[in-house]
KOLDRENKE-483709 format. One record per residue: residue in three letters; residue number from 1; x negated, y negated, z negated of N, C-alpha, C, O, CB in turn. Coordinates in steps of 0.1 Angstrom, whole numbers, plus 5000, padded with zeros to 4 digits. Glycine has a CB too. Layout:
<rs>
['ALA' NUM [X Y Z] [X Y Z] [X Y Z] [X Y Z] [X Y Z]] ...
</rs>
This chain:
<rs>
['UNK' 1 [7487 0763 6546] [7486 0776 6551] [7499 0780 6558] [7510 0777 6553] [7483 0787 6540]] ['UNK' 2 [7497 0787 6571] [7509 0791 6576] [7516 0802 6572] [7508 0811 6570] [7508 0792 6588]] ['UNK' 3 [7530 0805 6570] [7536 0816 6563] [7539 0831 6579] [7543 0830 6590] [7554 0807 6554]] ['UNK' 4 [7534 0837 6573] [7537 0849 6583] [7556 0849 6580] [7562 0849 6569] [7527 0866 6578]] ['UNK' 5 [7560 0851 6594] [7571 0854 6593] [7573 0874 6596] [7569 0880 6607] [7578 0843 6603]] ['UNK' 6 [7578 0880 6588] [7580 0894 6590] [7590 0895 6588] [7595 0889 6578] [7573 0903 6583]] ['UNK' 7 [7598 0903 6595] [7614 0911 6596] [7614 0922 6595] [7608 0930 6602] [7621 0910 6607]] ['UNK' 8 [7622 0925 6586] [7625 0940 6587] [7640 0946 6592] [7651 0942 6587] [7623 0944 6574]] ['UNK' 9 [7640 0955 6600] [7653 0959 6609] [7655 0974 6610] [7649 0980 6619] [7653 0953 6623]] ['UNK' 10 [7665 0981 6602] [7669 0992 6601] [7677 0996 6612] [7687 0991 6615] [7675 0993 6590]] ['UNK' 11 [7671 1005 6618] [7682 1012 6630] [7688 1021 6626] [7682 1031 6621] [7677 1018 6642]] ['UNK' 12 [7705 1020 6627] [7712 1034 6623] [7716 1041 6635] [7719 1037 6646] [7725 1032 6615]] ['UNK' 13 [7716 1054 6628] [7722 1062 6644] [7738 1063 6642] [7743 1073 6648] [7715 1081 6646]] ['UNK' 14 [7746 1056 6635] [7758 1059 6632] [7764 1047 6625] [7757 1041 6617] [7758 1070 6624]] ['UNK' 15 [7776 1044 6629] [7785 1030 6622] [7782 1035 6608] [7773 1030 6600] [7805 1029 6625]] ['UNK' 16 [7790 1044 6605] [7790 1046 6591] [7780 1046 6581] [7782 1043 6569] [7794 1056 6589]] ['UNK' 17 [7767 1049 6587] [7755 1049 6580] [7751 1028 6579] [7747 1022 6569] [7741 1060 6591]] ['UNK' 18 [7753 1026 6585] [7750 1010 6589] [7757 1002 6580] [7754 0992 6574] [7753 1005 6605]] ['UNK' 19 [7770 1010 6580] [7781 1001 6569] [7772 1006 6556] [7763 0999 6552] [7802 1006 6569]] ['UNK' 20 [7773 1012 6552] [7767 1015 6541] [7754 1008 6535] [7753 1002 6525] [7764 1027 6543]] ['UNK' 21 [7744 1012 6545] [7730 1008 6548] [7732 0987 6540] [7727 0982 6530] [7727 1011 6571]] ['UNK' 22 [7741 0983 6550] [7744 0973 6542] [7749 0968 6531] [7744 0959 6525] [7747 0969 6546]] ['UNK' 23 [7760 0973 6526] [7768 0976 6511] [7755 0976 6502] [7753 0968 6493] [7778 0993 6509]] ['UNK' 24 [7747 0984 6505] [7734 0986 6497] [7725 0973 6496] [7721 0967 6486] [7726 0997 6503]] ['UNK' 25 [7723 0970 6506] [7712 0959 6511] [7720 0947 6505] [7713 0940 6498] [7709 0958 6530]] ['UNK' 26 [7735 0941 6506] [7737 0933 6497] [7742 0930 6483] [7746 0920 6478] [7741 0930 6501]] ['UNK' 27 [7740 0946 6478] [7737 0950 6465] [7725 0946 6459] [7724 0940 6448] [7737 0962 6466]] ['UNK' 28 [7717 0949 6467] [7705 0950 6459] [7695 0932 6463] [7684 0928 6459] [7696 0966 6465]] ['UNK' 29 [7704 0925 6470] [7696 0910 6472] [7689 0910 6484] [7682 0901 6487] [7686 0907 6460]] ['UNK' 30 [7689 0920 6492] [7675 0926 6500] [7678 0915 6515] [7690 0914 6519] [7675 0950 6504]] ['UNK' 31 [7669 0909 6521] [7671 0904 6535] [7664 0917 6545] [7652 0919 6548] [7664 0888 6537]] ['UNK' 32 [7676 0924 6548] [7671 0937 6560] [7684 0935 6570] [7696 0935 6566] [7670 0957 6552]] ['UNK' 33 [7678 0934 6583] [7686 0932 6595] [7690 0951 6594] [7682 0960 6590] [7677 0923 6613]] ['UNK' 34 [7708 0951 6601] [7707 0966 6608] [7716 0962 6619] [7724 0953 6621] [7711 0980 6599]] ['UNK' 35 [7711 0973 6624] [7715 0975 6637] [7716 0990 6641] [7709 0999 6636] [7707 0968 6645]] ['UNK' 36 [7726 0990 6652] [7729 1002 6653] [7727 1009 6668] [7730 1004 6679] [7742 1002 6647]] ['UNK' 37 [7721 1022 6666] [7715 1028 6685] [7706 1041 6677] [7702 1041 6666] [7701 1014 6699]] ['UNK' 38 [7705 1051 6690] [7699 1058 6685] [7692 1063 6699] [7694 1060 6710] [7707 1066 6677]] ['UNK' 39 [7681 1072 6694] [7672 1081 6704] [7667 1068 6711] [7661 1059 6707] [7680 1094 6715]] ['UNK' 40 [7671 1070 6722] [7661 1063 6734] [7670 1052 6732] [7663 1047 6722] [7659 1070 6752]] ['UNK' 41 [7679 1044 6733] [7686 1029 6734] [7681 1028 6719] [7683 1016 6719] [7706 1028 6737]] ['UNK' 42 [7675 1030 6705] [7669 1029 6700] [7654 1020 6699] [7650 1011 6692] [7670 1036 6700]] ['UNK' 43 [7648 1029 6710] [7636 1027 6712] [7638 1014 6722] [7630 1004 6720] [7628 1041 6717]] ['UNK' 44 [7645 1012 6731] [7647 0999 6740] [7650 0985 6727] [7643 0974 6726] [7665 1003 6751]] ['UNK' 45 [7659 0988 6720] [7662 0978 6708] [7649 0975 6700] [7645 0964 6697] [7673 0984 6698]] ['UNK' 46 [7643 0986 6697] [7629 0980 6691] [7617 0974 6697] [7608 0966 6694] [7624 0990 6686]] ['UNK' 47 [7620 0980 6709] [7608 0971 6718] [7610 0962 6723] [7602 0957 6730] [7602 0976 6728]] ['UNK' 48 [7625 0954 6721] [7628 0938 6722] [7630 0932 6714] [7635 0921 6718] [7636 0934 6729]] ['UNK' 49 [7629 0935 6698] [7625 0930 6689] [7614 0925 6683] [7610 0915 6677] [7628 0935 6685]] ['UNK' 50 [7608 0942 6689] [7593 0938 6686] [7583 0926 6694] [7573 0922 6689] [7586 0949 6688]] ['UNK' 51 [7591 0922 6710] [7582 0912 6710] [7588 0899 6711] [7583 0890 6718] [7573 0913 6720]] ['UNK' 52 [7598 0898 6703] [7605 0882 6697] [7598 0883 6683] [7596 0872 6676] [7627 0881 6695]] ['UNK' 53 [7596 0892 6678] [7590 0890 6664] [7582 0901 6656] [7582 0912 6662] [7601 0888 6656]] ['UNK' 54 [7576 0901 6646] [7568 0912 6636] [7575 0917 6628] [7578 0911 6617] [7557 0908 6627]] ['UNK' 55 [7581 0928 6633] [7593 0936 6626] [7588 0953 6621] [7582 0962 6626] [7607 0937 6640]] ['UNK' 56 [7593 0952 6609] [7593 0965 6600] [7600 0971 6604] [7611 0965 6605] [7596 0965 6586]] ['UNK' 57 [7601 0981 6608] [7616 0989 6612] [7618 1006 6605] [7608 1013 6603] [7617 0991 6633]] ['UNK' 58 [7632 1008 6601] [7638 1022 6595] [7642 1028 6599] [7647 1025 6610] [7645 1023 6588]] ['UNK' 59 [7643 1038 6596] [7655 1049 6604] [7652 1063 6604] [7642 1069 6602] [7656 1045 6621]] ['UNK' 60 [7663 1068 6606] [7660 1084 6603] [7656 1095 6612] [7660 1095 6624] [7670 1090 6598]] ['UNK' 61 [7650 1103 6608] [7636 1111 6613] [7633 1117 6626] [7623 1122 6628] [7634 1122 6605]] ['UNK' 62 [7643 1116 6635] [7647 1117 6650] [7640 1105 6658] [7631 1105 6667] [7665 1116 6652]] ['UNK' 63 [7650 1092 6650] [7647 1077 6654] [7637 1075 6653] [7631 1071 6663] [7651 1067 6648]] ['UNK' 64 [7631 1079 6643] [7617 1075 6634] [7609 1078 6642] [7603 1069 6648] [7613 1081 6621]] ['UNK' 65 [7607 1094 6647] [7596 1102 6655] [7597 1095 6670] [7587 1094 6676] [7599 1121 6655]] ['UNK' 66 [7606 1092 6675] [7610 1085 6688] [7607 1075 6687] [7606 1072 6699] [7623 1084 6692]] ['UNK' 67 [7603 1066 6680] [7600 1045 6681] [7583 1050 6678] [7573 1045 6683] [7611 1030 6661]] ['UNK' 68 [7583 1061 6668] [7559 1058 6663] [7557 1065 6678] [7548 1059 6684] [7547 1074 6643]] ['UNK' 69 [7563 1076 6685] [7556 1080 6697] [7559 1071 6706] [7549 1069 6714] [7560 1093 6703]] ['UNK' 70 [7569 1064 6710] [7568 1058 6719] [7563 1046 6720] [7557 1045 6730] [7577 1059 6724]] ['UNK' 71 [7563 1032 6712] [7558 1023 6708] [7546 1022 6700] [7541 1011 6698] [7567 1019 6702]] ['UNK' 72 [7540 1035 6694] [7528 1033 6686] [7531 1024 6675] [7524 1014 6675] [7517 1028 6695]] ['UNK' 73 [7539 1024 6666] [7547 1017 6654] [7546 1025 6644] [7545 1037 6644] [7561 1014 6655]] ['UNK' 74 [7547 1015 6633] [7551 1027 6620] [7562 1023 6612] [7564 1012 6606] [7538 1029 6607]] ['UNK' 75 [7571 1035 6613] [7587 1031 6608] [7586 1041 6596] [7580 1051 6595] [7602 1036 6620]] ['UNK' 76 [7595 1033 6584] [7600 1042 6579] [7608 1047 6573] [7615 1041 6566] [7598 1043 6576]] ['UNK' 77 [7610 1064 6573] [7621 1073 6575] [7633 1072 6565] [7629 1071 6554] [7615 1087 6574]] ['UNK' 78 [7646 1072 6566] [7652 1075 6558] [7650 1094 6555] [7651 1104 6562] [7665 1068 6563]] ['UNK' 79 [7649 1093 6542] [7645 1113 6541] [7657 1122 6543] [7669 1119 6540] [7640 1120 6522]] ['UNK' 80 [7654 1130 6548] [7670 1140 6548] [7666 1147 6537] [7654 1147 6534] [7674 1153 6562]] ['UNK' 81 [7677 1155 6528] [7678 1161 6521] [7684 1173 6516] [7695 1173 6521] [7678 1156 6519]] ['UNK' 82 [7683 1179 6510] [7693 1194 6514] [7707 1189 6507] [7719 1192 6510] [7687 1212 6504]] ['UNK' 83 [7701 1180 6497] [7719 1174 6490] [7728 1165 6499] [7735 1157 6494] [7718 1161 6476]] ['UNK' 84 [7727 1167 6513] [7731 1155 6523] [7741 1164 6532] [7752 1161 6538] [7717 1146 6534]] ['UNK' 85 [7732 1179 6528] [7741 1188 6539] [7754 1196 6525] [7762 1205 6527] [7727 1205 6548]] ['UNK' 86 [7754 1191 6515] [7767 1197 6508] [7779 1196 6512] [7785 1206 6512] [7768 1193 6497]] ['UNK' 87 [7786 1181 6517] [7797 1179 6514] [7801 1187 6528] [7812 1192 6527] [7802 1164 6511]] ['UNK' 88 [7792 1190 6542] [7797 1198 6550] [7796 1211 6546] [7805 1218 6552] [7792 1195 6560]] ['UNK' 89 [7787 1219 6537] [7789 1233 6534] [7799 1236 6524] [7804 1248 6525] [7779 1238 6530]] ['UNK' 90 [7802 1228 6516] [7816 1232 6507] [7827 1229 6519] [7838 1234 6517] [7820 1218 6490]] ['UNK' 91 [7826 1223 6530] [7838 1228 6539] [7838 1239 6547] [7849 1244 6552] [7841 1218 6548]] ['UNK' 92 [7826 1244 6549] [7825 1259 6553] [7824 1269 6546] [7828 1280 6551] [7816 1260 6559]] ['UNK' 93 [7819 1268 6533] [7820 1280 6529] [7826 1291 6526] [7822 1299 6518] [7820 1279 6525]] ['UNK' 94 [7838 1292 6534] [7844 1306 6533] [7843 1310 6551] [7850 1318 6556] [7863 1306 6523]] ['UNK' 95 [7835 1302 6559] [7834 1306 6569] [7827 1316 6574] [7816 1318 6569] [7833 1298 6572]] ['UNK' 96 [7832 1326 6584] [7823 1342 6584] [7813 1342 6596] [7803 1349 6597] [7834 1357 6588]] ['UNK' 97 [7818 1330 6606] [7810 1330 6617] [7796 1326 6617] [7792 1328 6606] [7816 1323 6624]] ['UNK' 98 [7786 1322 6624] [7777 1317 6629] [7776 1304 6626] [7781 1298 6636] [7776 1320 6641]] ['UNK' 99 [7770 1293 6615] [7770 1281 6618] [7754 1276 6622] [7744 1278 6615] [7777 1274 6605]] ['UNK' 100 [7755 1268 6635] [7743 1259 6640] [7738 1249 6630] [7747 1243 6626] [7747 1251 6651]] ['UNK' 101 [7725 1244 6625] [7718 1236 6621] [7710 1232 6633] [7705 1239 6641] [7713 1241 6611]] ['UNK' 102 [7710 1219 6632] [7706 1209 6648] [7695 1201 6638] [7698 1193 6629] [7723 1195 6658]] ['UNK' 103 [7685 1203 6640] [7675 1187 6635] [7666 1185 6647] [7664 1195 6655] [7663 1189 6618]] ['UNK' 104 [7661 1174 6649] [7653 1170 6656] [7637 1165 6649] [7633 1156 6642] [7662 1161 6662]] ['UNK' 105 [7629 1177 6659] [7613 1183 6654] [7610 1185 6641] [7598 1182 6637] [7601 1173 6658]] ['UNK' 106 [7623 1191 6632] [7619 1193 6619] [7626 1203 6613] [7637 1201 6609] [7619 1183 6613]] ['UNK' 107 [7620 1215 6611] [7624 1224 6602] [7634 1223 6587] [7631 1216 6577] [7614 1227 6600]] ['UNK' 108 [7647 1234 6588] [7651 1228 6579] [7647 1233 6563] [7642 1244 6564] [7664 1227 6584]] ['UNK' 109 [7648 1230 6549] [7642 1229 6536] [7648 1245 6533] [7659 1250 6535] [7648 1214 6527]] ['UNK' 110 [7634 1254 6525] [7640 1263 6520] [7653 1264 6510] [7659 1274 6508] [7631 1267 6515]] ['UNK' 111 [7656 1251 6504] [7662 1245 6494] [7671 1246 6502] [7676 1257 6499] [7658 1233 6489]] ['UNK' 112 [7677 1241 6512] [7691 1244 6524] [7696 1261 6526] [7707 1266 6524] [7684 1237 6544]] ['UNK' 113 [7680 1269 6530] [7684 1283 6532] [7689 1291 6522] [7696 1301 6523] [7673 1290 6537]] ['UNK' 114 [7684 1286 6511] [7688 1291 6499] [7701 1291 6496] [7708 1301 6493] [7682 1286 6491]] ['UNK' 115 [7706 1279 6497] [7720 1274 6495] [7726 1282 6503] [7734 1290 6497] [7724 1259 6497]] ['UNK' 116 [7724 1283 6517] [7736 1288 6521] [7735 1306 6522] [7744 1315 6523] [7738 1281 6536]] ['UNK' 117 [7721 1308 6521] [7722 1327 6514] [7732 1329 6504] [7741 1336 6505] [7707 1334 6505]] ['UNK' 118 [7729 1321 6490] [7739 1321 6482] [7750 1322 6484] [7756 1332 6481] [7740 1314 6477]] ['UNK' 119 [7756 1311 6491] [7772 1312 6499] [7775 1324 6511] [7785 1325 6518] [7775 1297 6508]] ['UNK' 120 [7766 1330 6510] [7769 1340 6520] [7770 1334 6532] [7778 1340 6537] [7782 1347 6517]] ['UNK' 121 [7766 1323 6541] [7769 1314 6550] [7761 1324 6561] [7752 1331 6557] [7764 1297 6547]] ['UNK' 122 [7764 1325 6571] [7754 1329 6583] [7747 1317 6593] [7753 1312 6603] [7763 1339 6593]] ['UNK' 123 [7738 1314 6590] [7732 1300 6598] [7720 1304 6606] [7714 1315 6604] [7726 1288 6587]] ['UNK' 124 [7718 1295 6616] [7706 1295 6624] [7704 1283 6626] [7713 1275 6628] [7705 1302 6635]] ['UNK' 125 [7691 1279 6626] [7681 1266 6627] [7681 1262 6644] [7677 1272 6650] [7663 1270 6621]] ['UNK' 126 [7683 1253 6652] [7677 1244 6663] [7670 1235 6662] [7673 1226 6655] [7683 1239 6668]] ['UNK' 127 [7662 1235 6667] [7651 1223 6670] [7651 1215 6684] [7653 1219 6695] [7638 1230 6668]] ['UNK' 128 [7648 1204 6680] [7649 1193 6695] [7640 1182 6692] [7635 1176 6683] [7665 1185 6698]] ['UNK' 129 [7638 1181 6710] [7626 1166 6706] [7636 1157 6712] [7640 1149 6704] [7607 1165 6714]] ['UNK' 130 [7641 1156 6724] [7652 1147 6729] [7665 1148 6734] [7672 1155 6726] [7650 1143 6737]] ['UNK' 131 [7671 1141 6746] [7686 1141 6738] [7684 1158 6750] [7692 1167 6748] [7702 1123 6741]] ['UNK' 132 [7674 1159 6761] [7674 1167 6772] [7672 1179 6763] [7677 1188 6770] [7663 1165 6784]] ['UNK' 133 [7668 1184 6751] [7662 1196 6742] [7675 1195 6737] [7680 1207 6738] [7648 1194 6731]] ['UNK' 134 [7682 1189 6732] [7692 1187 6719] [7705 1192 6732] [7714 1198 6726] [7693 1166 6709]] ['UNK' 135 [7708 1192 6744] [7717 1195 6750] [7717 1209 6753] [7727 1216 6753] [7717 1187 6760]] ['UNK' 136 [7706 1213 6756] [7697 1226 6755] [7696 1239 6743] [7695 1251 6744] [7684 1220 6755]] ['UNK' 137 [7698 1228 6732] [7699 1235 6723] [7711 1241 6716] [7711 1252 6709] [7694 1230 6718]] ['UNK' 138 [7722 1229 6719] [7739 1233 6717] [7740 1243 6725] [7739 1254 6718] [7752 1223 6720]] ['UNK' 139 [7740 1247 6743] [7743 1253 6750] [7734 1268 6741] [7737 1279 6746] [7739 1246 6766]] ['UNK' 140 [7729 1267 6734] [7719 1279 6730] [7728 1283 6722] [7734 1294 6723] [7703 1277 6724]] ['UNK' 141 [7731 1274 6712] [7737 1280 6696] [7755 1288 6703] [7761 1298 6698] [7741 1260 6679]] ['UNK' 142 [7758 1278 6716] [7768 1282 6718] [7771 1298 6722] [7781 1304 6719] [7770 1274 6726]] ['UNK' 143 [7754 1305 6730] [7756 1311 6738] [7751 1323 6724] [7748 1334 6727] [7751 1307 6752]] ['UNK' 144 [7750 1319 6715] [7746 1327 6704] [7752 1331 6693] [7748 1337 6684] [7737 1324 6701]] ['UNK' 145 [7768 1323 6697] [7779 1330 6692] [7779 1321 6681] [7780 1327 6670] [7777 1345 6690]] ['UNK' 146 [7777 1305 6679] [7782 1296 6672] [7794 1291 6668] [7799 1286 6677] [7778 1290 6676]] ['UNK' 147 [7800 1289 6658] [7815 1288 6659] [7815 1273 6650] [7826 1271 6644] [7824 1304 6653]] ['UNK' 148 [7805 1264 6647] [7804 1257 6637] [7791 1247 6641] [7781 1255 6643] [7803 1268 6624]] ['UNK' 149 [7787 1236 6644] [7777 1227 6644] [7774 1219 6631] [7782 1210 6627] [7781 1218 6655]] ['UNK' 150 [7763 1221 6625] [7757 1213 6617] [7745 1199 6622] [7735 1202 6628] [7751 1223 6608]] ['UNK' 151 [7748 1185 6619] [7736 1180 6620] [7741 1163 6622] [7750 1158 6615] [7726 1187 6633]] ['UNK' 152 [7733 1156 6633] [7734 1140 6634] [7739 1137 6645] [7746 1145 6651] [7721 1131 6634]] ['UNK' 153 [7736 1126 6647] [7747 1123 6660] [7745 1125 6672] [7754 1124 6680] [7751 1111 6662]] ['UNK' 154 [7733 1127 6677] [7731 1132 6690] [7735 1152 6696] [7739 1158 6706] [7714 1129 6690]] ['UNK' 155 [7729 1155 6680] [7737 1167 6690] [7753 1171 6689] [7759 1178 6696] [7730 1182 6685]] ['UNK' 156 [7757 1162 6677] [7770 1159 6683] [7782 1156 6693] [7792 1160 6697] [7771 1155 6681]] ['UNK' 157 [7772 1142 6696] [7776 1143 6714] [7776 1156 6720] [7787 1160 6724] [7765 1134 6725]] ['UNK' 158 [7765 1164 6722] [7767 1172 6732] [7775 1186 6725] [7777 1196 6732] [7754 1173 6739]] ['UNK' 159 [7777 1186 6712] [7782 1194 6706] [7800 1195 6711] [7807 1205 6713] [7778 1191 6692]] ['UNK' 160 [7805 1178 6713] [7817 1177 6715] [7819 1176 6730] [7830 1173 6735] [7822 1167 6708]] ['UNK' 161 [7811 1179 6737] [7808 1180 6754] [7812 1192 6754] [7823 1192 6759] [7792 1178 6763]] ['UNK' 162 [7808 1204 6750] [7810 1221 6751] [7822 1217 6745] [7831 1216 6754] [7798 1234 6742]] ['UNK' 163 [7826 1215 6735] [7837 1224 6727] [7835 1228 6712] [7844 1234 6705] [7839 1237 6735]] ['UNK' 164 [7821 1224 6707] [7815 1233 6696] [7821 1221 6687] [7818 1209 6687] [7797 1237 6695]] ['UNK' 165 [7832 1232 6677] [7830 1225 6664] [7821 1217 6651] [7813 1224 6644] [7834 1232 6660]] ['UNK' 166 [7822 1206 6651] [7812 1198 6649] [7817 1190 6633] [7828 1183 6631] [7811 1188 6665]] ['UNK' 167 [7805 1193 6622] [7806 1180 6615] [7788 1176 6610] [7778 1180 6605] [7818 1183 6600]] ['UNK' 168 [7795 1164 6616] [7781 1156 6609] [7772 1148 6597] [7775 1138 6590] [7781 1149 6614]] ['UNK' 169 [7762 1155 6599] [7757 1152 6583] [7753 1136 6578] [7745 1132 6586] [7742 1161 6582]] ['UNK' 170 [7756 1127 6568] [7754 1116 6569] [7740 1117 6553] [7742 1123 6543] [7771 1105 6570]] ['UNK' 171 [7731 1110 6556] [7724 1105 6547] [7728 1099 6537] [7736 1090 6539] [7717 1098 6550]] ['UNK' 172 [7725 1102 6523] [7733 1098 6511] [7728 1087 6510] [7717 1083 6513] [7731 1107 6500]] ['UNK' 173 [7738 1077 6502] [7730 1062 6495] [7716 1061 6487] [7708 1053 6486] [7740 1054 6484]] ['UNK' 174 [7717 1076 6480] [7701 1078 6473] [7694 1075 6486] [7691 1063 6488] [7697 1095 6465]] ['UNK' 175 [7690 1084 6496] [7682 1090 6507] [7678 1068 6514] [7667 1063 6515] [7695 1105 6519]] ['UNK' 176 [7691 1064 6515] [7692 1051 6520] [7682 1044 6516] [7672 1039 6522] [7703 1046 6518]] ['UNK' 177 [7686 1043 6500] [7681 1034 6488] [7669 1032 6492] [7663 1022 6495] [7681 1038 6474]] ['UNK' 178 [7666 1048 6490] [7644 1051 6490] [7641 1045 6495] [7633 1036 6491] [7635 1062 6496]] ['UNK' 179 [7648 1046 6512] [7644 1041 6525] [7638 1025 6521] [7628 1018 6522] [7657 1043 6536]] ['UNK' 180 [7651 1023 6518] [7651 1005 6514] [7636 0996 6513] [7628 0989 6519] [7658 1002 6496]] ['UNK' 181 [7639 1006 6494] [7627 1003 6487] [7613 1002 6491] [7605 0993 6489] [7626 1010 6478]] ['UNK' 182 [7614 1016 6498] [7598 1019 6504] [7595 1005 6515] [7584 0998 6514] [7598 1037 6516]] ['UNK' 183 [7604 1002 6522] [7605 0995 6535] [7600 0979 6528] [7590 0973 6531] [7623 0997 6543]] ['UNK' 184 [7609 0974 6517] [7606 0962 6508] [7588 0966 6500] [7578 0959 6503] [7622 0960 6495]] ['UNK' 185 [7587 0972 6494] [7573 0974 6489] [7563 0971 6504] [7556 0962 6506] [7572 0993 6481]] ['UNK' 186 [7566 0982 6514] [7557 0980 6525] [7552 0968 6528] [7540 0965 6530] [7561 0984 6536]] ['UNK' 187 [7564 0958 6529] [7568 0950 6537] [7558 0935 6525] [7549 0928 6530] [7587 0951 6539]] ['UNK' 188 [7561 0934 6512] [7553 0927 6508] [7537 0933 6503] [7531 0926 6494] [7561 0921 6498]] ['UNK' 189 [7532 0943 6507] [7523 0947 6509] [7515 0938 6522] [7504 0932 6523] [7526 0960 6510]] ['UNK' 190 [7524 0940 6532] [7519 0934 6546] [7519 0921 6548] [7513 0916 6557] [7526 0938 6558]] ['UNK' 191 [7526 0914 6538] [7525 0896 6533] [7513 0891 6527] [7506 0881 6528] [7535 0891 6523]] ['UNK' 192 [7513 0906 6517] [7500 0896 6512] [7487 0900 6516] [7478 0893 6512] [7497 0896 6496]] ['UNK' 193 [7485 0913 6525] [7473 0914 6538] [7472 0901 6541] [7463 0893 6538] [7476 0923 6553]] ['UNK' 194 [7483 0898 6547] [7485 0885 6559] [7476 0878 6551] [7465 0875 6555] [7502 0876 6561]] ['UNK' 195 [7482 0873 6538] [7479 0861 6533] [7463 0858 6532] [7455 0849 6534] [7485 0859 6521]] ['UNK' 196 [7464 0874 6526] [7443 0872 6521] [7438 0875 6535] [7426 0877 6532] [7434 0887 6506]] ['UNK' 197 [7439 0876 6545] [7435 0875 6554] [7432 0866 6564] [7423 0865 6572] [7438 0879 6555]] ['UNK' 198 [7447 0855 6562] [7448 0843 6565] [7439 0832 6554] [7440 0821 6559] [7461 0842 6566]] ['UNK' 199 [7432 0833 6543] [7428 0829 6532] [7410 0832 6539] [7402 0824 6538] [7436 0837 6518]] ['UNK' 200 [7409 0840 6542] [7392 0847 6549] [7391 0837 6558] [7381 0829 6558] [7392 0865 6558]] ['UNK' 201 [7400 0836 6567] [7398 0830 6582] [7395 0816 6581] [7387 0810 6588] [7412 0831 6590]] ['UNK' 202 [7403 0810 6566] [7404 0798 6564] [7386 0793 6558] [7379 0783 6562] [7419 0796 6552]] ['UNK' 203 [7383 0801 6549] [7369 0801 6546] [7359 0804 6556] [7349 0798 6557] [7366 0809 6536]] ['UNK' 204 [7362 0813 6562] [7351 0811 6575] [7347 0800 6583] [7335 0797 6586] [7353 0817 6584]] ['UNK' 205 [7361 0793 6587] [7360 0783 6593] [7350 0775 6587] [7341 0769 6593] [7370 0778 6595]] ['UNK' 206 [7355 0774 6568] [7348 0762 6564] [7332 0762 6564] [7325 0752 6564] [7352 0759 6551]] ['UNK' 207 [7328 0775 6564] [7319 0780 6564] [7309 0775 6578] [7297 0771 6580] [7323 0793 6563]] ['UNK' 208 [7319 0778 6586] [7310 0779 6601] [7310 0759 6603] [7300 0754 6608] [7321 0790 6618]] ['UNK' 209 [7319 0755 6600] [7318 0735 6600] [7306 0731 6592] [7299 0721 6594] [7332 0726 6592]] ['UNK' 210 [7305 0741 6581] [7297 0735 6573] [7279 0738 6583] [7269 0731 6584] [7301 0743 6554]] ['UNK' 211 [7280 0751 6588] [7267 0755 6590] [7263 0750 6606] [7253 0752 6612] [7266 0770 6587]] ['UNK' 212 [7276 0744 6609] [7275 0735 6623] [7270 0717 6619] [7264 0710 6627] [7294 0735 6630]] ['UNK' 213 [7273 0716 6609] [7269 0702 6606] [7254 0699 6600] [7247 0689 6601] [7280 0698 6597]] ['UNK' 214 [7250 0713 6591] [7243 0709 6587] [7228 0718 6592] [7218 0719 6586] [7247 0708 6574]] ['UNK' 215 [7231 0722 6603] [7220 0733 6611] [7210 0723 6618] [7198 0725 6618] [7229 0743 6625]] ['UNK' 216 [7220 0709 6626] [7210 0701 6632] [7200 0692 6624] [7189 0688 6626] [7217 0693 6642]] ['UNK' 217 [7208 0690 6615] [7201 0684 6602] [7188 0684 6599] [7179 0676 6595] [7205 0689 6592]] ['UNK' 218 [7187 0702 6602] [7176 0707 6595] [7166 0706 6602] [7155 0710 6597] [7177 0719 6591]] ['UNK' 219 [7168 0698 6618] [7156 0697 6627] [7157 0683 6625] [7148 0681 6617] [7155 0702 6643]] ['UNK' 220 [7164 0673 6627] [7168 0658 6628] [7160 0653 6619] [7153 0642 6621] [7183 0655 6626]] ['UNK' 221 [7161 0662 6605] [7154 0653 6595] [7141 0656 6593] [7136 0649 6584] [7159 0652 6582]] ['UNK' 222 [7133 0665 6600] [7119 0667 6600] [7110 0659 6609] [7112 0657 6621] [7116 0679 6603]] ['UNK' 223 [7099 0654 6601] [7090 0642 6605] [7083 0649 6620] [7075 0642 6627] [7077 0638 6590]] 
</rs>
């Protein structure tokens, strides 16, 4: 029986997530390629992967929504979490101004609004689908009296194009981990499809040799 070869390849949108991403992965024994790109040079990297090979691919929820629409793929997400946006709100928190929240096509967690009502924080949500929305959307928070950028690395770029004070949120090693795990479970899920499927094919055949050999038989040997 032939062995399916499957790869799995994590796209980070950030060095730092990627270093990590791996620390973990050779922690835990795991064979997961990463690589690093985001938004659309993302989606280019996956679609020349995808046809050198049958590749699993990760990444977080910008990336994610960007590679299943455009490729028709199924990736999966590293989760954001409201615990991911702490270590940047304990650096704001005594701040009075306006701070931007940037996600891309996803609302952010009552669990987040909460936190920062508590802190007295003054925040407003952006939403984006690309990098043309996400450029669109700084110029907005800017013009809405932003003094503070929350989020990932794309609207960063254009956060540090204007001038807008910028820190960026990084996915925790929990958030990573999940990712991992989910991605390894999937992944030998889709081996052993392969296999029992490759195992069907193999019986059919025998099936169909057998009902090829013995079909003429069934006239040949009548008087």
């Amino acid at each position: 029986m032939t062995e399916r070869k499957t790869k799995i390849c994590l796209i980070s949108p950030t060095e730092n997530l990627a270093k990590r991403a791996r620390a973990l992965i050779t922690r835990q024994g795991m064979n997961i390629r990463v690589e690093v790109a985001d938004l659309e040079s993302a989606v280019s990297l996956a679609k020349r992967l995808s046809e050198q090979d049958d590749y699993l691919f990760i990444s977080r929820r910008g990336t994610r929504d960007l590679l299943c629409k455009s490729l028709n793929i199924h990736v999966v997400n590293i989760p954001s979490e409201a615990s991911d946006y702490i270590p940047a709100i304990q650096q704001l928190r005594n701040e009075q101004g306006l701070i931007a929240f940037f996600s891309f096509e996803e609302e952010i967690s009552n669990e987040l609004r909460t936190i920062c009502y508590l802190l007295n924080l003054r925040m407003r949500h952006y939403c984006f689908s690309d990098s043309l929305s996400c450029q669109s959307a700084v110029r907005r928070a800017i013009a809405d009296g932003a003094v503070w950028g929350l989020g990932g690395v794309v609207s960063e770029r254009f956060a540090k194009m204007y001038g807008l004070p910028y820190i960026r949120v990084e996915s925790s090693d929990a958030s990573i981990l999940h990712a991992l795990e989910t991605a390894m479970q999937l992944y030998t899920a889709q081996q052993e499809n392969a296999r029992q499927q490759e195992q069907l094919q193999i019986q059919l055949e025998r099936y169909q040799n057998i009902l090829d050999y013995t079909h003429p038989r069934l006239f040949t040997d009548q008087p």
